[in-house]
C-alpha positions in Angstrom: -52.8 -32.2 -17.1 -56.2 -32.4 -19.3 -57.8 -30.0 -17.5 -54.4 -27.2 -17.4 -54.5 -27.6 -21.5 -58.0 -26.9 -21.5 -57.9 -23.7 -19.1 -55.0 -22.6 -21.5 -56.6 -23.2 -24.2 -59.7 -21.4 -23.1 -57.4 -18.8 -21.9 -56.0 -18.0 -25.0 -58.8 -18.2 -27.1 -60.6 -15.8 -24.9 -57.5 -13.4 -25.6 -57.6 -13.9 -29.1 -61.1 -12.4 -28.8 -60.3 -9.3 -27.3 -57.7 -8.6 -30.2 -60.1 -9.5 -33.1 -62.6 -6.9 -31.3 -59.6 -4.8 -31.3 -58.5 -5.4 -35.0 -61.7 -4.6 -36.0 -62.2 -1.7 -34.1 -58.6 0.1 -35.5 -60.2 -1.4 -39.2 -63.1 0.8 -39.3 -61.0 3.7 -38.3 -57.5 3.3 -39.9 -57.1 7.0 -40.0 -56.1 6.9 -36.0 -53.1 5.4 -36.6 -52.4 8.2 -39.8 -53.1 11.1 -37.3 -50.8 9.6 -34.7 -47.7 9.0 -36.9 -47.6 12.4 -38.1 -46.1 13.7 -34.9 -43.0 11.1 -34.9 -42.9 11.6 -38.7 -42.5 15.5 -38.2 -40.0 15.0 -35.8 -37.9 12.3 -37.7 -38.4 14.6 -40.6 -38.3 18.2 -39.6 -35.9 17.6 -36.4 -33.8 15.0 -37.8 -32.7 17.1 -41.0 -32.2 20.2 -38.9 -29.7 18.6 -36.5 -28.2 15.9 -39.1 -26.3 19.4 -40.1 -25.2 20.1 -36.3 -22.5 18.0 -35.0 -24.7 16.6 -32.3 -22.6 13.8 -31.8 -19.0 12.8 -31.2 -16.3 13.1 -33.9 -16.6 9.5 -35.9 -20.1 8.5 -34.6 -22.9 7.4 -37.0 -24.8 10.3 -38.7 -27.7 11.8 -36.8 -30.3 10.5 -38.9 -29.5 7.0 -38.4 -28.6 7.8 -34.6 -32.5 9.0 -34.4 -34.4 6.9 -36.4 -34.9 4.7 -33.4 -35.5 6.5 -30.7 -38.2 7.8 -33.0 -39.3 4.9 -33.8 -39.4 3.9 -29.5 -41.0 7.3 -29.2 -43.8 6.0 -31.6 -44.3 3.0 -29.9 -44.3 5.1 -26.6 -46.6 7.4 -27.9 -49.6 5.4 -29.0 -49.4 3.2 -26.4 -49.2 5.6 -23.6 -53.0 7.4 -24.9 -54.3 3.4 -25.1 -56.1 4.3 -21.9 -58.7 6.9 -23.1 -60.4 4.0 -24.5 -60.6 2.2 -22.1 -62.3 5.0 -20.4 -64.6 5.3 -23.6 -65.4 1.7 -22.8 -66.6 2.3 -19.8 -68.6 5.2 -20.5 -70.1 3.0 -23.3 -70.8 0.1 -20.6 -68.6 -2.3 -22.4 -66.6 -2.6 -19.4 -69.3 -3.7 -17.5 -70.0 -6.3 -19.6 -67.0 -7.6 -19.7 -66.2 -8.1 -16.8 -69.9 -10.1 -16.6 -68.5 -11.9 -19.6 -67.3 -15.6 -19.1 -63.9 -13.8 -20.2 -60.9 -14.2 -18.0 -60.1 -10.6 -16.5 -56.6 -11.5 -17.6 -56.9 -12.4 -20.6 -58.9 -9.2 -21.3 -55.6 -7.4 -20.2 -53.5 -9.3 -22.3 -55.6 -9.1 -25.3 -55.6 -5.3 -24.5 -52.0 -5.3 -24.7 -51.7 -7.1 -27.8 -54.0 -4.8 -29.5 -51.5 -1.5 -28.7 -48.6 -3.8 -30.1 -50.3 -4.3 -33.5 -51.1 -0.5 -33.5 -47.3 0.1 -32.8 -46.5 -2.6 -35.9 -48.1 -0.6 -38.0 -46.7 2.7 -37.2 -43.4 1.5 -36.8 -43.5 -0.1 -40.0 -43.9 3.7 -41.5 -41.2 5.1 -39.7 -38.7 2.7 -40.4 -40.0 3.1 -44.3 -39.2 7.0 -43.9 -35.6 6.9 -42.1 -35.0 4.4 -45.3 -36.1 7.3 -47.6 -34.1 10.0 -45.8 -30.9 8.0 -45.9 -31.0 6.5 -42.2 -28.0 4.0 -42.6 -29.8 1.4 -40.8 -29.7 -2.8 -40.6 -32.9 -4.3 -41.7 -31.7 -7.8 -42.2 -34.2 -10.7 -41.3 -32.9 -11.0 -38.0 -32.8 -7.0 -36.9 -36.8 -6.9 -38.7 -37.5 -9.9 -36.5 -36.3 -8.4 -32.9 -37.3 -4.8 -33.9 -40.5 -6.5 -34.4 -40.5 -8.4 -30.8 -39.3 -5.2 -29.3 -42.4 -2.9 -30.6 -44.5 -5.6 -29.1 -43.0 -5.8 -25.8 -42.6 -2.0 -25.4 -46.1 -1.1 -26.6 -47.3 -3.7 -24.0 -45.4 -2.2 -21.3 -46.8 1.7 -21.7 -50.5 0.5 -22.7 -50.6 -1.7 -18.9 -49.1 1.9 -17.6 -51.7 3.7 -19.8 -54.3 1.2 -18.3 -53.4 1.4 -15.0 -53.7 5.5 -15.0 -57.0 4.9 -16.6 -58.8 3.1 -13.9 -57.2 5.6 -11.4 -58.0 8.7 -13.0 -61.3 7.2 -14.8 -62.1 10.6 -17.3 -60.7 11.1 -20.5 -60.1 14.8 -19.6 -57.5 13.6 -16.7 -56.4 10.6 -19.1 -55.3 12.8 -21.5 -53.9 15.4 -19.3 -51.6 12.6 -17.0 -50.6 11.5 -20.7 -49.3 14.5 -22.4 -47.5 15.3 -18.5 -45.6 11.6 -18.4 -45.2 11.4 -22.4 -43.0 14.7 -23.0 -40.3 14.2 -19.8 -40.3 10.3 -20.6 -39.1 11.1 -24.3 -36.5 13.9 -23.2 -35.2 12.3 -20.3 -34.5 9.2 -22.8 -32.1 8.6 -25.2 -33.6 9.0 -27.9 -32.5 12.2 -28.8 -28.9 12.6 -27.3 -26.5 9.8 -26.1 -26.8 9.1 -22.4 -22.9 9.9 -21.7 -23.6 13.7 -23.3 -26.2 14.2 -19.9 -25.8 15.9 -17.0 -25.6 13.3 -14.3 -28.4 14.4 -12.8 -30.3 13.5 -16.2 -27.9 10.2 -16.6 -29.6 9.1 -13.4 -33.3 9.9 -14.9 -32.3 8.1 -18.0 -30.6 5.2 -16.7 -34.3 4.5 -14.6 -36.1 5.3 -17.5 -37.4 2.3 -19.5 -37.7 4.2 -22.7 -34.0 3.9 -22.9 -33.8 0.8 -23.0 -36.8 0.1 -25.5 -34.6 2.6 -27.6 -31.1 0.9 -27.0 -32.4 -2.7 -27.8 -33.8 -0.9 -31.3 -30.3 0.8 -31.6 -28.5 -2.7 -31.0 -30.7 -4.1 -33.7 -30.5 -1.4 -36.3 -27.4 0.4 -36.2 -24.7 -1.6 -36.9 -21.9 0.3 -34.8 -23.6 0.6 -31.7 -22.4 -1.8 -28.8 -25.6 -4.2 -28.1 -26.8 -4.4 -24.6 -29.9 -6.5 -26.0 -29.8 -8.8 -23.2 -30.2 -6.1 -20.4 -32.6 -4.5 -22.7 -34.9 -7.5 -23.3 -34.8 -8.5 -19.5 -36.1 -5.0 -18.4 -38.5 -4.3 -20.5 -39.6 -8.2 -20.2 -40.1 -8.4 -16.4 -41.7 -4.5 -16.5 -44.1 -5.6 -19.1 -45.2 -8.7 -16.4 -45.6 -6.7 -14.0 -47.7 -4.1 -15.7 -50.0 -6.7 -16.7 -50.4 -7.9 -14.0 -51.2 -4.6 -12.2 -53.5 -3.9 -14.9 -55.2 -6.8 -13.9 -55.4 -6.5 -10.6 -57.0 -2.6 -11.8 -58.9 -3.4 -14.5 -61.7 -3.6 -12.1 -62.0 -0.2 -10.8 -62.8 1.3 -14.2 -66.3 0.1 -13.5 -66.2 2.4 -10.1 
């Protein structure tokens, strides 16, 4: 029993290394996380306003600004996790990876700190975008209890698409093709969501995509939390993006490796 406490201790301590590296890291360049808001900001902003004046959704449904604040705020947390793997590919090129990996570091708990470090980036950003749909009128719960699941949520989902974003990484292995396969997965993941739209407005064909598509549920368990009339499925929601987050870590495990190759 001594000697499981001691490997998990180790084990954990050896993650919380990789995220202080991390924190550090995002501390000497805190304008990375300014540059990536302003595209979810922009389109709470610029495409929220525009279509709050539409009737976008059905007679006696919430307004449209409260309707998108989260699905902005999942695309957010999709967003800067999904581009996590360009530096990982910067680490390589560096040699970083290499050592590593020659490190007395468990290779898992170099994943998992990785994965930690894209939830705190999505914190932080979500934490602006939640600010804004406040100052724009977004009519949304942020009680104790919503702030603390919204919070759990950003983690888990910013987890999920940074072990994806890792995993493309050690395939692909440039930054070139990193940030090409990024910008191709992050557009049809955020349309065929949603985030923008309810899913019973869809073609079928699209229903289907969206249904499979785990941004909709990182975005239903945010519109469960914060928007007081919509029907909460935070059980399913918690249990998909829960068991897709294990088993991206634990593919990004088994390819962490490769970036080395």
């Amino acid at each position: 029993m001594k000697a499981v406490l001691f490997r998990l201790g180790r084990w954990l301590v050896h993650t919380g290394t990789i995220v202080e590296i991390e924190v550090r890291k995002l501390s000497k360049d805190p304008w990375e996380l300014v540059i990536r808001a302003i595209q979810p900001l922009l389109w709470l902003v610029v495409f929220g306003s525009a279509l709050a004046k539409v009737r976008v959704l059905p007679q006696g449904a919430v307004d449209y600004q409260t309707f998108l604040a989260p699905g902005i705020l999942a695309q957010s947390v999709t967003f800067v996790s999904i581009f996590f793997g360009i530096t990982l590919i910067w680490e390589k090129d560096q040699g970083l990876t290499q050592k590593y990996l020659a490190s007395p570091l468990a290779r898992s708990a170099l994943v998992v700190g990785k994965l930690a470090s894209a939830g705190i980036r999505a914190l932080v950003q979500g934490f602006v975008i939640l600010l804004v749909a406040d100052l724009l009128g977004a009519k949304l719960a942020l009680g104790p209890g919503s702030i603390a699941g919204v919070l759990v949520l950003v983690v888990v989902g910013a987890a999920f698409f940074a072990g994806f974003s890792l995993g493309i990484a050690a395939l692909v292995r440039t930054r070139e093709r990193m940030m090409g396969v990024g910008q191709l997965v992050t557009l049809p993941l955020f349309f065929a969501s949603n985030a923008l739209y309810p899913i019973e407005m869809m073609p079928p064909w699209l229903q289907v995509l969206a249904t499979g598509n785990p941004m909709s549920y990182l975005v239903d368990g945010f519109r469960g939390l914060l928007v007081p009339s919509h029907p909460s499925h935070l059980g399913l929601d918690a249990l998909v993006l829960g068991l897709g987050t294990l088993g991206m870590t634990v593919l990004a495990t088994w390819l962490y490796p490769r970036l080395t190759r």
